[in-house]
N, C-alpha and C positions, 0 to 999 in steps of 0.2 A: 341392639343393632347399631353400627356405628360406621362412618366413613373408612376409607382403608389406612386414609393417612390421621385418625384418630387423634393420635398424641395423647398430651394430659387430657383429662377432664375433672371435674368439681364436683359432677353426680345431682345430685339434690340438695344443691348450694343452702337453699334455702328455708327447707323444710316445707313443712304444709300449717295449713291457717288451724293456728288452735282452738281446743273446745269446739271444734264443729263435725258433727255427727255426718258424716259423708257416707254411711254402710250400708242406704239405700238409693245410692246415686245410681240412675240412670236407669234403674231394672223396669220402671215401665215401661224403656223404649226397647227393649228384648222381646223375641221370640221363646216360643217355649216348644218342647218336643211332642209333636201332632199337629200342628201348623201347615197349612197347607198354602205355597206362594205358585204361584203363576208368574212363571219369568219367559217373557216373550210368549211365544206359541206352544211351551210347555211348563208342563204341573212339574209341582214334589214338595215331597213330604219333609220338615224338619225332623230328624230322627235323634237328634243330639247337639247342647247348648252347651258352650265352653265359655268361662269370661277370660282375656286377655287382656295385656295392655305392652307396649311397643315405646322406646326409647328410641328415639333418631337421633345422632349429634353430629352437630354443625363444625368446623370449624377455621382457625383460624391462625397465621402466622405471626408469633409478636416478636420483638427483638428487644433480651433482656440480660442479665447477669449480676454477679456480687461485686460491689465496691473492693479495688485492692488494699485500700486502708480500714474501711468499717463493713467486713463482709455483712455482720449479722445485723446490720441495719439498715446499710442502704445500698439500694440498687442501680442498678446502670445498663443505658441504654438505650435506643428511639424512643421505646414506651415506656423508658425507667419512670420520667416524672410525671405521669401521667397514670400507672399504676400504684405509685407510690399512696395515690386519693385512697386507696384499697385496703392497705393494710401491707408493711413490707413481708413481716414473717409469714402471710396469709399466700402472698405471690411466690413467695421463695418454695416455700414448703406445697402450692402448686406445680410447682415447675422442676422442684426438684432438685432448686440449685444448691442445695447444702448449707454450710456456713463457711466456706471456704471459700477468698478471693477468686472469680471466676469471671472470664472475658464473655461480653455479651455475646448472644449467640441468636439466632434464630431456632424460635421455641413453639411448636404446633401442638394447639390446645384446643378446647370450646369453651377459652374466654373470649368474645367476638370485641372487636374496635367501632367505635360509630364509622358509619359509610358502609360497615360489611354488607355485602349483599353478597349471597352464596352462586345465585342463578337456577335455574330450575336442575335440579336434581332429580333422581327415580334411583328407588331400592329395589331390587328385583326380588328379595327377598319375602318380599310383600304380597308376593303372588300364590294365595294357596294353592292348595293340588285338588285335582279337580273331583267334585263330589262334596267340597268345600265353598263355601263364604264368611267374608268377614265384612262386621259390620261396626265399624269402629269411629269414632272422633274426635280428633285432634286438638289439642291445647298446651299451653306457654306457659313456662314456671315467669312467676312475676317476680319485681327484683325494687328491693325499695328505693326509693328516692327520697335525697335529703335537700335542704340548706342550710346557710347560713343565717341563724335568725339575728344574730349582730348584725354585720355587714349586708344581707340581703342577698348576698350569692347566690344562684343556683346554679349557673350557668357553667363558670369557670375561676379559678381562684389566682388566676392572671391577670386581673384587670381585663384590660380590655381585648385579651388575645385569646382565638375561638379553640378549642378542643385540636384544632385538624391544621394549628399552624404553631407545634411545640405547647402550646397550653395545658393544662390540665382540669379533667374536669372536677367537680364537688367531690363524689367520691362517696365514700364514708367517716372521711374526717375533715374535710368542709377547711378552711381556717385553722391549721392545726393552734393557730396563739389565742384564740378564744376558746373552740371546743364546743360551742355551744349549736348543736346540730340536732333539727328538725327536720321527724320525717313529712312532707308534705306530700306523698301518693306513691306511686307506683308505677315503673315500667318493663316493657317486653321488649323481643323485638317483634318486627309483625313477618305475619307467614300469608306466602300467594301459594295459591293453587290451581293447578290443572287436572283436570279428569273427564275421559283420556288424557294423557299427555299433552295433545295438541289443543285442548280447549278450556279453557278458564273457567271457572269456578266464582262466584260470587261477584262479580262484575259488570259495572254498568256497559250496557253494549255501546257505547259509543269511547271507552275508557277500556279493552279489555286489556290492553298490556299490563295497566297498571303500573306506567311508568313514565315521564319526563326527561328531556333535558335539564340540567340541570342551570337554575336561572330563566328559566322561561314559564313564562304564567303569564294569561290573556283569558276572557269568559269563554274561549274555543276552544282550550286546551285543560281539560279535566282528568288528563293519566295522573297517578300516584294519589288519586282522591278515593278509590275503590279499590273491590278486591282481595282486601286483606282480611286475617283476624288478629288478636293478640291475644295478650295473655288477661285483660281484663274483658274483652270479649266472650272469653272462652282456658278458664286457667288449666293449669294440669292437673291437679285436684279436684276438678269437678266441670270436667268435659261439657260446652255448649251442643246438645244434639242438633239443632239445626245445621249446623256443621258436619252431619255426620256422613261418611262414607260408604258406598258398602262396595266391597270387592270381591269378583270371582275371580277363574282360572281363566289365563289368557292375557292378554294384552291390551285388551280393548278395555278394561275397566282399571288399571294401573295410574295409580296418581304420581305428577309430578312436582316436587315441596321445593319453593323459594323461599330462606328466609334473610329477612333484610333487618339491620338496626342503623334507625336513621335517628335516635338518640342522642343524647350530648354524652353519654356514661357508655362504658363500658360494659357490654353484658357478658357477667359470670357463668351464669349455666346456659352456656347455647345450643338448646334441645329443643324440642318437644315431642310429646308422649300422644301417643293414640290407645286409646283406650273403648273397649268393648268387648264383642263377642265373635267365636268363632260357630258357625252353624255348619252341621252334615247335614247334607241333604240327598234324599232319594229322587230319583226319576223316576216319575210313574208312567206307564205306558197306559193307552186307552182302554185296555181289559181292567186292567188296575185299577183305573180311573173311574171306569162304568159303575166295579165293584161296590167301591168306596159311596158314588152316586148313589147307590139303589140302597143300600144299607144308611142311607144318612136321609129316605125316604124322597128321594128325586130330584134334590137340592144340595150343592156344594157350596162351601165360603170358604172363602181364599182372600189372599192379600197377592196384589196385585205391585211387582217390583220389577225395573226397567233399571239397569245395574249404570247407565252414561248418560241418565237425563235428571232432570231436577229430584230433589229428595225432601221430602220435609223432614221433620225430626227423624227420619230412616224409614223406614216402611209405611202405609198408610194408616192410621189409626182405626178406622171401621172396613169390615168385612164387605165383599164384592159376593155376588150372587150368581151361577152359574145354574 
């Protein structure tokens, strides 16, 4: 699933964490078929477990091209020296530029720039059909971070000039005259959410924007300090369930995904992946329901889900008693 104005993308820039057995991530937090939920003022039955998982991409406009003297090596442009930290043939062969002298251009990708903020966004696509739910949760391909362990750089490899004034940041090759590059962690960009649309998700109630002017900080003013997740919160490889979502048919339970990179680096894969399951579900009407009663000996268990109010790891853990 992808924006309309897409452009390039990188995919799964990164890979996934090796040697780590992830083939039973998350299946505690599933439903299984015979399940009986109480959503609002009515039953139904789980009749069928699907797992899914969901690609969203972000993206962003850079302004790039081929050198008309050294096409296959360097580039040109607003972002030329600044993507250059990246790898040139790695950009070129992103973007597509070829190896042939080419005038910079504005180029739409999900390589994000630090500052991007996308703003709240909604896929509609997201909306099953109804006699459907999804119960899914969201997470950030991570993206490594380096320095310079000569000079001590991490920042920017301009001296003293920031990322967002022609500078350039570390990159991947840090100093290119020493070389000598250490990964020291890892970053994402971070993701806000609303669910409904109109209400925020994960946020201190006195901070629910989750956002600031920028330059302004006072112990009164706590926006941009909540709210978010990222990618070491919650990676795309192995989904945080307290995060997790669940969506029916309609509008009322549609989430809307901000994502922000307030980084010094450049983020390559600017996605993120929901991942879970899709559940059928039956309506049971009261005949039905009595049925199901008398044959379970005058007692029903149920799991008890309210689709636009707080969620723990997704559905309740212990059974309710009717």
């Amino acid at each position: 699933m992808t924006n309309l104005n897409q452009g390039y993308r990188s995919g799964n820039a990164f890979g996934r964490v090796a040697n780590v057995d992830l083939s039973t991530m998350g299946t505690d937090e599933s439903l299984k078929p015979g399940y009986l939920l109480r959503i609002r003022d009515t039953y139904a039955l789980v009749t069928g477990v699907e797992a899914m998982a969901i690609d969203l991409f972000f993206t962003d406009t850079l302004n790039v091209g081929n050198h008309a003297d050294n096409p296959t090596t360097t580039i040109i442009g607003t972002h030329a020296t600044a993507l250059t930290q990246y790898g040139v043939n790695s950009i070129q062969a992103y973007f597509e530029l070829g190896t042939s002298a080419r005038a910079a251009v504005d180029k739409t990708g999900n390589i994000l720039a630090p500052n991007y903020d996308s703003g709240y966004l909604t896929f509609s696509k997201l909306e099953p059909y109804a006699g459907n739910i999804y119960h899914l949760a969201p997470g950030l391909p991570l993206q490594p971070k380096f320095m310079d362990a000569k000079t001590g750089n991490w920042h920017s490899t301009n001296g003293t000039t920031s990322y967002d004034a022609a500078g350039a940041p570390v990159g991947f090759i840090g100093d290119a005259s020493s070389q000598d590059m250490k990964q020291v962690g890892t970053i994402s960009a971070k993701l806000y959410l609303k669910q409904p649309v109109g209400s925020n998700k994960h946020t201190l109630d006195e901070a629910a924007d989750g956002e600031s002017p920028r330059g302004t900080a006072s112990e009164s003013t706590l926006e941009g300090l909540s709210g978010f997740l990222d990618g070491s919160m919650s990676p795309a490889d192995n989904p945080n369930w307290n995060y997790g979502m669940i969506l029916e048919h309609g509008e009322a339970s549609q989430p809307a995904f901000r994502l922000v990179n307030d980084s010094d680096e450049y983020i390559l894969d600017g996605r993120i992946r929901l991942s879970g399951w899709k559940y059928k579900i039956l309506e049971l009407s009261q005949d039905q329901l009595a049925t199901l009663k008398a044959r379970a000996g005058g007692r029903l268990r149920f799991m008890y889900y309210n689709p636009v109010t707080y969620q723990s790891s997704g559905f309740l853990s212990d059974y309710l008693s009717m």
